[in-house]
Each structure stands twice: as structure tokens, then as C-alpha cells.
N, C-alpha and C positions, 0 to 999 in steps of 0.2 A: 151544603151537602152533609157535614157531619152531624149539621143541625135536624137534617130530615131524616139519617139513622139514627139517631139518638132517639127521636119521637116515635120513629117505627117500633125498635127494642123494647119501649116501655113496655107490652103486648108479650113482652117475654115474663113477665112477673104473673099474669094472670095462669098461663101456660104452664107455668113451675110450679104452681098452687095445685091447677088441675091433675099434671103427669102427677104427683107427689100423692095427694090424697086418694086417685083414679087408679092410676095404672100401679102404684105402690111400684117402682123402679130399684135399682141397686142403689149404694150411699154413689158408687161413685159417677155416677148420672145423677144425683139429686144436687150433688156438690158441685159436677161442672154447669147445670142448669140457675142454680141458686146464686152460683158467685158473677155470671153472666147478667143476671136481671139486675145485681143490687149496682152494675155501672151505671146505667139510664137513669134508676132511680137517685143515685147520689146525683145524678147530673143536673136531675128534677129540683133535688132540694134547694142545692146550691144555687138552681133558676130563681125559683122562686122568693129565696131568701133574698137577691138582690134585687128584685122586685120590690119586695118588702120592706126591705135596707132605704131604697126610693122615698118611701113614707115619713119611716120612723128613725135615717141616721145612724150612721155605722153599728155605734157603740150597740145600739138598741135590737140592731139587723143580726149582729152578733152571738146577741142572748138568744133569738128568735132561732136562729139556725141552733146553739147547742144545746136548745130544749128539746128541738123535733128529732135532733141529732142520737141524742142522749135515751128517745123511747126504747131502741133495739134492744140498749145495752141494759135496762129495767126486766124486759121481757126476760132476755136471756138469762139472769142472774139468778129470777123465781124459781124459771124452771130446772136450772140445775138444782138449785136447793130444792128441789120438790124431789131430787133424785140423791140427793144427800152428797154431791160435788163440792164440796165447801172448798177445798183448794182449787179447782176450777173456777169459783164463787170468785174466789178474793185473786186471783192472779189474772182474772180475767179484767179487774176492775182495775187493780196497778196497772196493767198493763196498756187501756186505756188512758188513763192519765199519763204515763212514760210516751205512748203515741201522739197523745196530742199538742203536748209540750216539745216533744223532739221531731217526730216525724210528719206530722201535718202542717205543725207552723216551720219546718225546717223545709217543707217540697212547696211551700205557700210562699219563702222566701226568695228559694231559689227560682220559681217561675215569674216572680212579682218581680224581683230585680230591686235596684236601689227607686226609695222611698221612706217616708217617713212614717212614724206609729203614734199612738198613743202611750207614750209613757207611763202615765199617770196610770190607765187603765191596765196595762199592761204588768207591772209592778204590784197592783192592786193582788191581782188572779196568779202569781208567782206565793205574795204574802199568803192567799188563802191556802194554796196546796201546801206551804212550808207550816202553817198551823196545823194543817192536817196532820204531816208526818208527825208533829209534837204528839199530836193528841192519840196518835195512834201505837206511842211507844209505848206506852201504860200497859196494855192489853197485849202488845206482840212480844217484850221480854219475857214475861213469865211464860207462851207460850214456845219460847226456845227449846224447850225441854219439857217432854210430857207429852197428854195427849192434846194439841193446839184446840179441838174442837169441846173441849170437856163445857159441864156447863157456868161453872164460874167465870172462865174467860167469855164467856155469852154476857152475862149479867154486868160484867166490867164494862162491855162495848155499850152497852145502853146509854152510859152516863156519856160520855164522847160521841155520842150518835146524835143526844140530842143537844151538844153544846154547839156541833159544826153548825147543827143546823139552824139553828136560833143566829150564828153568826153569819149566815149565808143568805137569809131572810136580811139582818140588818145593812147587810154590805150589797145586795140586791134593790133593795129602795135606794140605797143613797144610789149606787151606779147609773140607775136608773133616769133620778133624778136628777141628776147633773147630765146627763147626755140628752135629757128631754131640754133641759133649758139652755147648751150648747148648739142643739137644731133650732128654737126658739130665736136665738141672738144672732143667730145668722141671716145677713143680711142679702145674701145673692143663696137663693134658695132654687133650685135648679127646677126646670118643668117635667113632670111625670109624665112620662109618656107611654108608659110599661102597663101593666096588670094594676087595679086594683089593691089595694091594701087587703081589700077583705078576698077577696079571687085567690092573691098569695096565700092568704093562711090556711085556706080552703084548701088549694093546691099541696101543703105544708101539713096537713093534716093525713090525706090521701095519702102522700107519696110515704109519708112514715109508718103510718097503719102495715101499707103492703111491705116495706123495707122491714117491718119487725119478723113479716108472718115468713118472709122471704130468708131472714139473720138465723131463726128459728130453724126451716129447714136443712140451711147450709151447717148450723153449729152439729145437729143431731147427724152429719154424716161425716162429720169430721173425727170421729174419735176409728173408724175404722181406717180413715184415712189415715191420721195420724200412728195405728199401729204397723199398718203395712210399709208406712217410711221412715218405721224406729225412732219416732220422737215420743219424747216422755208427754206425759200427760199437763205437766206444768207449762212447759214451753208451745203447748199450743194452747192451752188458756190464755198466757200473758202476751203471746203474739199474734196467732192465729184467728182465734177469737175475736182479739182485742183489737185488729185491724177489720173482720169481718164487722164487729158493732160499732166501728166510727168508720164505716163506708159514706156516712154521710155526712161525717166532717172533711173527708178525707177528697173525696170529690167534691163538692162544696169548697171548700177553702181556695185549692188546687184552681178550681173553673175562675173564681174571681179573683182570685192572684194574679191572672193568666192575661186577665182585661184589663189592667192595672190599679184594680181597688185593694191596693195591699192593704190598707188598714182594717178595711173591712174581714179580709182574709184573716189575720193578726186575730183580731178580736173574735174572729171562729173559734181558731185552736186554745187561744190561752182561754175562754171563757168556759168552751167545753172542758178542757181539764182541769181546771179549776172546781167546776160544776157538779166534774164525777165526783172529784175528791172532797166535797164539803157539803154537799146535796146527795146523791147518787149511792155512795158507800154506807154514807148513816142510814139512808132512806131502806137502801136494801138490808142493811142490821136490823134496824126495826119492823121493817113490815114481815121479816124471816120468822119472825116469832108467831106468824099464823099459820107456819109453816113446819120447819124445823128451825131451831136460833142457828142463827151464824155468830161465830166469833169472830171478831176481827184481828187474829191470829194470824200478821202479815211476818214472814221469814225474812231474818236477815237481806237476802239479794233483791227480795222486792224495797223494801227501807232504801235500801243503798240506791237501787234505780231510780227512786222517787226521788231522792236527795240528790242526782245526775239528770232528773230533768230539771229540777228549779234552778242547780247553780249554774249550767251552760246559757239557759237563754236567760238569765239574768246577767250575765256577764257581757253576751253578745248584744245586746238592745239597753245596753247603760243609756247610750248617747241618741235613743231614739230612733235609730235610721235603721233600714231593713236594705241588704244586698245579697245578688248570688253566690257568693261565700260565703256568708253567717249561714244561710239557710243548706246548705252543702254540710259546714261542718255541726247544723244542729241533724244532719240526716247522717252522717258519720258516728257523734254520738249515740245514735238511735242503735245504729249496727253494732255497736258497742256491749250498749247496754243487752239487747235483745240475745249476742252473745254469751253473754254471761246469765241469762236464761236458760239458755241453753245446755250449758256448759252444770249448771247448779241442777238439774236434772228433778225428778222428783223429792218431796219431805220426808 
């Protein structure tokens, strides 16, 4: 039954495209139409990802979901910088990362229950983001003080835009590679009985297309929303935002945590935020330059959130195993951190 309203809903994305462009509606019908559609479709991705997962093996199923996952949060970031939102830009991007280290793999925990993870891979995608925060201090101290967006601090982010990325390429092959010849050496290979390999990516491709055009609509009527319930402009970037553009890690993780593929869940959250923070953030510093440059001018509370998502689930997933009190108190710290979002107000 929830399976046959989920399939109906989908019908709601097309609809939200239409009323939006057609009938040109108020924000807050575009906002309560848009956050409506992107349920079905996370529910889509997350389908199809473990379809896909079927194929290619957690680790691989993983990567697959936080690339389709990952398109919204692309979209969104151009267009605010096409509108000169540069703290929008970058609090939107922490803020993702802080999401899916704490709140996605914390609600992926809690609903998966006790099981095991990949350590190894796990620890991997904690190391990438804790490089990230290194690389990103360069550029964010001098922008304590001053104007954060000037164009020096532009030119500073380039050289760390393209070291992440060169290190994200190398530590993507090997990931890769090892989880390809992990499924290889296994020896009870389980029968597919699901979708297609290529049906899923198909499916994967579709459902992320419309979830961007869909993140899009919802992001652009959130800033009215957001003044009529008095929140600063920061705190719906790093929150708002930033839960609206990983709807599809977010449902996705959640769906296959739920059926007991915690590993696979696991390897959603940590790889997607891994992914923003060492692909994602540079990619959008450099591609900004066709645009206006972004600096990578991240404030003190964003630093600290980031360094509050690597040390908890690093602490809680030492010993490999995943239960619904690790995943509790990585959704605990989540409220934490997103309070002090709050709380730090505008720059």
C-alpha cells in the first residue's frame, strides 16, 4: 500500500514543474508543493540505488547514490552564485556535509539497528573531510576579518580546490577498486532479481534530473519563508537548504537502513559527505569563476561544525558496529550543531 502511494506521488514532481512555471503561484505554495514531491523522489533514488547496489556491491551502490544524490546540491550552489549569495553558497555546502555525517548516517542508524559497517571505508570518508577542514583553513583565517568575499581570498581557494580534487580522483579509483574485487571474491553471490543494472541508472538519472528542477523551485521560495519566521539567512542555508539538497541521501539512506542493508545505508552518508567536502566544494570554487569566484571563506562555526561531524562518528563506529543509540546520539549532535547555526546568526 505505501508502495502504491509512493508510485502515485511521483506525478507530483511533474505538477510542481507545471503549477510553478504555468500558473506562477505564491512562494508558499511553491514551498509546500516542492517539499511534497522531493518525498517520492528520494524514495525513488533510494529504490533504485539498491537495485543497483544488487549489481555493483555496497561500497559501489554507495558512490552511485551520492553522485545522483549530490546533482541538487551543484545546481543549487551555481545559482545562488549567479545571484551573488556567497554565504548561502558555502553554508549551504557545510551544511550538507554536517547533514550527512550526523543526520543521515545518525537516522540511517537508528532505523537500521545493530549491525555491522565497513570500517575501513568508513574511516576512509571521515579522513577525506578531516583533509578537507585542513585545506580549508588557509583561506578561512584571513577571511575572519575583512571583506570574506574579496578577490584574493578567490585566488587562494583555487590552489586547495584543485589539491581536494586530485586527492578525491586518487582515493576514488582505489575505493573503487577494492570493493570491485571484494564483490569479485565473493563467493555466494546472491540472485538479482530486481531491475536491471542499466533500468537503475536510467531510473537514477530521471529521478535526479527532476529532484534538481524540483530543490530549485523549493530553494527559491525559501528565502520569503524564511523572513516571515525570522531566521537569519545563514541558518537556512546550512540547514534548510542543506536538508532540502540531500533529500536524496536522506530518504535513500533512511529506506535501506529500514530493510536491514545498514551497510549499504552507511556507505550513502559518509561517502556523500565526504564527496561534497573533497569534490563538490572545490568543483563549485572553480567552476564559480565562470560566473562570479567564490571564496572559500568558511566562519569560525561552520570549521567547528565540520570538525563536530568528523570527531562523533568517528568515535561512535571505532569498533565497526552500527546501533539505535549511536544513530540517536549522531541525530542529537546534529541538533547541536544546527543550534549553534542558529544561534551564530548572520556574518
Amino acid at each position: 500500500m505505501v508502495r502504491r502511494v509512493l508510485y502515485v506521488s511521483l506525478g507530483l514532481a511533474p505538477i510542481t514543474i507545471a503549477v510553478h512555471y504555468l500558473l506562477h503561484p505564491g512562494s508558499t505554495a511553491d514551498f509546500v508543493l516542492a517539499a511534497a514531491a522531493l518525498i517520492p523522489l528520494a524514495w525513488l533514488i533510494g529504490e533504485a540505488t539498491e537495485h543497483a547496489a544488487d549489481h555493483t556491491g555496497p561500497g559501489i551502490g554507495g558512490f552511485l547514490n551520492a553522485t545522483f544524490g549530490n546533482a541538487p546540491e551543484l545546481i543549487i550552489a551555481l545559482f545562488a552564485i549567479s545571484d551573488r549569495l556567497f554565504d548561502v553558497v558555502r553554508g549551504s555546502l557545510i551544511g550538507s556535509v554536517v547533514g550527512n555525517l550526523l543526520l543521515v548516517l545518525g537516522f540511517s542508524l537508528a532505523f537500521g539497528g545493530r549491525g555491522t559497517l565497513d570500517r575501513r571505508s568508513a574511516y576512509v570518508s571521515l579522513a577525506l573531510v578531516t583533509l578537507a577542514l585542513v585545506v580549508f583553513l588557509p583561506t578561512a583565517v584571513p577571511a575572519f576579518h575583512g571583506d570574506p568575499n574579496r578577490h584574493g581570498v578567490a585566488v587562494a581557494s583555487v590552489f586547495g580546490s584543485v589539491v581536494l580534487l586530485v586527492v578525491y580522483v586518487v582515493v576514488t579509483r582505489r575505493a573503487l577498486r577494492r570493493h570491485r574485487g571484494l564483490q569479485e571474491a565473493s563467493e555466494t553471490m546472491p540472485e538479482v532479481a530486481g531491475w536491471s543494472l542499466t533500468t537503475s541508472l536510467a531510473v537514477l538519472g530521471v529521478a535526479t534530473a527532476l529532484t534538481a528542477v524540483i530543490a530549485e523551485i523549493l530553494v527559491h521560495s525559501l528565502e520569503n519563508f524564511a523572513t516571515n519566521a525570522g531566521l537569519s539567512d545563514f541558518f537556512v542555508a546550512a540547514v534548510i537548504v542543506a536538508i532540502v539538497g540531500n533529500a536524496a541521501e536522506h530518504g535513500g539512506a533512511v529506506v535501506v537502513a529500514h530493510r536491514g542493508r545498514i551497510r549499504l545505508a552507511a556507505e550513502i552518508a559518509l561517502s556523500s559527505g565526504a564527496q561534497v567536502a573533497v569534490f563538490l566544494i572545490p568543483a563549485v570554487a572553480l567552476l564559480s569563476w565562470a560566473i562570479h569566484p567564490l571564496a572559500l571563506a568558511f566562519r569560525p562555526v561552520e570549521l567547528a561544525g565540520l570538525a563536530v561531524a568528523v570527531a562523533v562518528p568517528a568515535a561512535l563506529l571505532s569498533d565497526g558496529r552500527s546501533s539505535t543509540r549511536r544513530g540517536l546520539l549522531l541525530v542529537a549532535a546534529y541538533v547541536v550543531v544546527a543550534a549553534a547555526f542558529y544561534v551564530a546568526g548572520d556574518r
